[in-house]
N, C-alpha and C positions, 0 to 999 in steps of 0.2 A: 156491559160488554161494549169495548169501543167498535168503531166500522171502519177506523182509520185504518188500512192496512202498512205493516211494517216494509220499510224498503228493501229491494230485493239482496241477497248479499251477493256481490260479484267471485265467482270462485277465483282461487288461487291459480287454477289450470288456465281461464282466461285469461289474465293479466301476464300472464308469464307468455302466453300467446304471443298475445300483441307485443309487447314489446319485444319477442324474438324476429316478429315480422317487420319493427318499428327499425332494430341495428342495422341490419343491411343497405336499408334505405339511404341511412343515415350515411355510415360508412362509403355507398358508393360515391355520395356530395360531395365527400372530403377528399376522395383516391379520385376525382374529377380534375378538379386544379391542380392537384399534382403530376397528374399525368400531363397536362396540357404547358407548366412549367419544367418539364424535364425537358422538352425539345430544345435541340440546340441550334441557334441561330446561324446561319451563313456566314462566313469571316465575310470582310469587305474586300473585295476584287481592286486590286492594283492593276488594272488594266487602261484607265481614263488618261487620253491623252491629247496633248495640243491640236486643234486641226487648222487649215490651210483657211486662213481669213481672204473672200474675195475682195471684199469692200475695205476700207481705211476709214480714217476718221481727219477732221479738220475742227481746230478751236484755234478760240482770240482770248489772249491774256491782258490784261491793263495792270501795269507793274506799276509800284508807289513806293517809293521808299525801299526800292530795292527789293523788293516781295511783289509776289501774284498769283493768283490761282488759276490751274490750268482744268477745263473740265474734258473729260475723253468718254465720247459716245459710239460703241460701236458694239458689233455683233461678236463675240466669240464662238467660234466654233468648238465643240467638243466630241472630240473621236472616240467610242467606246465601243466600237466595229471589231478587236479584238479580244471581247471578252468571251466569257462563256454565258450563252444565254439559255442555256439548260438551268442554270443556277437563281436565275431571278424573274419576274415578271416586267415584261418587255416596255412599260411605263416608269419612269422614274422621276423624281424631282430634285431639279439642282439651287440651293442657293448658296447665293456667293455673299461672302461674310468680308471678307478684306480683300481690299487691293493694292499691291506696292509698286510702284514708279518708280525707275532707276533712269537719272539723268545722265548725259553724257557726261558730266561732269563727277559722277560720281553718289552726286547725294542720292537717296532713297525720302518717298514721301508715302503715305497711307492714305486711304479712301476707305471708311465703314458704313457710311448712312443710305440706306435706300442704293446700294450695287446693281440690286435684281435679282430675279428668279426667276425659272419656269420649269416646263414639263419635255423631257429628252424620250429617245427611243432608244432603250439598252441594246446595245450589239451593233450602232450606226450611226448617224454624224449628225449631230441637233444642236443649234445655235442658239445662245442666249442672249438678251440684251442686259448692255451693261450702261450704265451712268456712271461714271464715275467722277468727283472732285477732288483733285490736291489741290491742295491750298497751303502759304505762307513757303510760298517756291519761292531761291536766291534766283533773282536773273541779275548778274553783272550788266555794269557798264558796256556797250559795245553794240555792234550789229552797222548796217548803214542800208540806203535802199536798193546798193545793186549786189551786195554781197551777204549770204547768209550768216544769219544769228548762231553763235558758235553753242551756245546750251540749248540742246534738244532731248526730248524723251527717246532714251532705247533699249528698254526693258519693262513688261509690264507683268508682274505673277499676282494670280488670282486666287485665294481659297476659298474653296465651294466646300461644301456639307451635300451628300447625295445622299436622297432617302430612295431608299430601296426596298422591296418584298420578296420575301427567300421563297423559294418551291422549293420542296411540296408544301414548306410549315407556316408559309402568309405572313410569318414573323418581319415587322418592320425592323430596319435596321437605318443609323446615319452614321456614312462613312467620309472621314475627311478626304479634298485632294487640294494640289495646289499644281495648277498649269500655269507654265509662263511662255510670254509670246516677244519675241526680238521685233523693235519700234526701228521702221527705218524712217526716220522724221527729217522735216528740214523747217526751219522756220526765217519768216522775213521779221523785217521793223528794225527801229533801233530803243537800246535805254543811253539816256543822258541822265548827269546826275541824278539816278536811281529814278527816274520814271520814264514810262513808252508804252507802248503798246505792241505787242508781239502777235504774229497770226504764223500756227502752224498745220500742219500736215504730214500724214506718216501712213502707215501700214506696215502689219504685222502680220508675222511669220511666225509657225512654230520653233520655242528654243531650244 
């Protein structure tokens, strides 16, 4: 007679147990993310608008061959003082992704590298810096020392990406905008057969 004893047999009743106690568990894991994917995010508020710049900006162009690049450092303001700030959490982040320059003259130029970014206060007035470079700008023949250079910048629109948090759901959201600001600029120097050097100055206002 062996001493080994036979292993126990688990009844039916058990196993039916546990795994009735094992679905719900289960089931609540799944109806988890779903519930948390059903929240619907915040639309993005058309409310962000140009604000009142105090400061201007000042650059020097060196023109060659009838081209030059102009660079524009200054602060923009951003008004979002009439938004609803029941709808978002009162931190937000702006970056700016392009910038277009519109010459007196008509032509348009682009800036994307390194613009900026920072951190604004939804529903009030938060400034950003901005770097901006055009480059392979026409500057005409012309200009002389007592009388201003006839191509200046006077218009400059900026597109930001604003990331936002909805209340009550924390859901991140990025919303495009694009603010433009009227360049009242004047610039000295002359170009002669397509080289000079140009130095200007301006200050912007909401357009």
């Amino acid at each position: 007679m062996s001493n080994i004893e036979e292993p126990r047999q688990i009844s039916r009743r058990k196993v039916s147990r546990g795994v009735a106690w094992s679905v719900p568990v289960i089931a609540a894991a799944i109806a988890a993310p779903s519930a948390a994917a059903s929240v619907t995010p915040p639309a993005c508020p058309a409310c962000f608008e140009p604000g009142v710049i105090p400061g201007g900006f000042t650059s020097q162009s060196a023109v060659l061959g009838g081209r030059g690049a102009l660079a524009i450092t200054t602060a923009l303001n951003v008004d979002s003082s009439g938004c609803d700030v029941s709808l978002f959490q009162p931190v937000y982040t702006a970056i700016m992704t392009k910038a277009t320059l519109t010459m007196s003259n008509g032509a348009t130029y682009t800036s994307t590298a390194g613009l900026g970014s920072g951190v604004g206060t939804f529903g009030s007035i938060s400034a950003f810096n901005m770097n901006a470079l055009f480059t392979n700008i026409a500057f005409p023949n012309g200009g002389s020392l007592i009388a201003n250079y006839p191509v200046v910048p006077k218009k400059i629109c900026v597109d930001f990406t604003m990331i936002l948090i909805g209340l009550p759901s924390l859901i991140e959201i990025q919303c495009p905008a694009t603010l433009c600001w009227d360049v009242r600029s004047t610039a000295t120097g002359i170009v002669a057969f397509g080289a000079g050097t140009l130095n200007f100055s301006g200050l912007l206002s909401p357009a």
